[in-house]
C-alpha positions as CSV (number, residue, x, y, z in Angstrom):
1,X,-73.7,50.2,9.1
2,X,-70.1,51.3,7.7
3,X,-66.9,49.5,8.2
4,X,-66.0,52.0,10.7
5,X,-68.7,51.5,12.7
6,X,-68.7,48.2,13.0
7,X,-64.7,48.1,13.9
8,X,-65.7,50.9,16.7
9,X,-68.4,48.4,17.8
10,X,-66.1,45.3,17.6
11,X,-63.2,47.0,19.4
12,X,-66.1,48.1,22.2
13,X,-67.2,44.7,22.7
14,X,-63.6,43.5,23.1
15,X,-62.5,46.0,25.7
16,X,-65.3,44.7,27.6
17,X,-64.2,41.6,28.1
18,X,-62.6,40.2,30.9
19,X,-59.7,38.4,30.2
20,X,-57.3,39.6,27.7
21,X,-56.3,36.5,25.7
22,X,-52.5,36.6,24.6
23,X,-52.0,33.6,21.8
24,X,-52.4,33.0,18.6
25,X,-55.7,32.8,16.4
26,X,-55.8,30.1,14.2
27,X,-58.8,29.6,12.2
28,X,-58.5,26.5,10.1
29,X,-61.4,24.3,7.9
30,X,-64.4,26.4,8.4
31,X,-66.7,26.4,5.6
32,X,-67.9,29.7,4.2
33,X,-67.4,31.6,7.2
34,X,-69.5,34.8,6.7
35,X,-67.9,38.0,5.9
36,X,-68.6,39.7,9.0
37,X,-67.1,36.6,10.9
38,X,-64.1,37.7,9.1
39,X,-63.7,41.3,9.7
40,X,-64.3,40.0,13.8
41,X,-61.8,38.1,13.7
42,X,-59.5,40.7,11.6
43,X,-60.4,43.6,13.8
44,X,-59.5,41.5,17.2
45,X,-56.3,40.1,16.2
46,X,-55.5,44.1,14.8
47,X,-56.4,44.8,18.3
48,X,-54.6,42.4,20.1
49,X,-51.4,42.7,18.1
50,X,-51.7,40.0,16.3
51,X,-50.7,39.5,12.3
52,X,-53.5,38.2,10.4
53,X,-53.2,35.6,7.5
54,X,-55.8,34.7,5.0
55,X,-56.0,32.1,2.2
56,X,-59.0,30.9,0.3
57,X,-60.1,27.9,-2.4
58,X,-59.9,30.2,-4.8
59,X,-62.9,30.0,-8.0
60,X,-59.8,28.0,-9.9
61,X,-61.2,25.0,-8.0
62,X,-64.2,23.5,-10.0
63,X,-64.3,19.5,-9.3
64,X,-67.9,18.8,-8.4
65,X,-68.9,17.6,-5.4
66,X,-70.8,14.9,-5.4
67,X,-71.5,13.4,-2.1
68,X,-71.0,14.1,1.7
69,X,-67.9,12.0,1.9
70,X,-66.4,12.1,-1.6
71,X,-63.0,11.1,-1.4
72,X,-62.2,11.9,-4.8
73,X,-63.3,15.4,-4.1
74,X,-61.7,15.2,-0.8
75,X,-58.3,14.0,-2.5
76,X,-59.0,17.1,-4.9
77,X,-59.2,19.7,-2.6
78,X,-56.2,18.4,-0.9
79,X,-54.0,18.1,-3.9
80,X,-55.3,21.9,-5.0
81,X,-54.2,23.6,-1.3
82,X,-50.6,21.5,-1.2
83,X,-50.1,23.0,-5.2
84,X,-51.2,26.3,-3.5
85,X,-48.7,26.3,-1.3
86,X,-45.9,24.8,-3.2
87,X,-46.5,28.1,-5.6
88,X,-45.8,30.2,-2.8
89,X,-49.1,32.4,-3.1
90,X,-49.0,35.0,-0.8
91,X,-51.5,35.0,2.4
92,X,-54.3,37.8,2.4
93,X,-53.7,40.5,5.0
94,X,-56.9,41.7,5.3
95,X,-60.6,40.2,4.7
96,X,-61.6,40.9,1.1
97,X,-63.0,44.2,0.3
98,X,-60.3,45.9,3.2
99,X,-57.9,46.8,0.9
100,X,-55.7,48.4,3.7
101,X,-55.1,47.8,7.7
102,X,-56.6,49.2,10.2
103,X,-53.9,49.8,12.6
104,X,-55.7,49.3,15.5
């Protein structure tokens, strides 16, 4: 299946639905979300209107993971997104491998 036919499929489904949600989408801690979860949730908010804002732990990021609950890790990955944003990276605008919108 190409890109294209999955955003044709995706924008389908969407129409379909009842209610028309007006909001924002805010998609925060989700581990590994597939890719295809991503280009959903970047095709609906094109769609809807909506601007769509991506950030990542980047490969950069390389203290192990020991445990379930490793606060040291935890304190880690906290420290490396707060340095993230005090560098003022730029968000993604698309899902990786979309180099350009859709304008839906």
């Amino acid at each position: 299946m190409g890109i294209e036919s999955f955003v044709r499929d995706v924008v389908a489904a969407r129409q379909r639905e009842e209610e028309h949600r007006k909001g924002r989408i805010l998609l925060v801690g989700i581990a590994s979300p597939g890719l295809g979860d991503l280009y959903r949730i970047y095709v609906i908010a094109q769609h809807d209107g909506f601007d769509f804002n991506l950030t990542h732990i980047g490969s950069d990021f390389t203290f192990e993971h020991k445990e379930e609950f490793d606060t040291p890790y935890m304190r880690a990955l906290f420290d490396y997104g707060y340095n993230f944003i005090r560098q003022d990276r730029p968000w993604l605008k698309t899902p990786p491998g979309l180099e350009t919108q859709l304008g839906l």
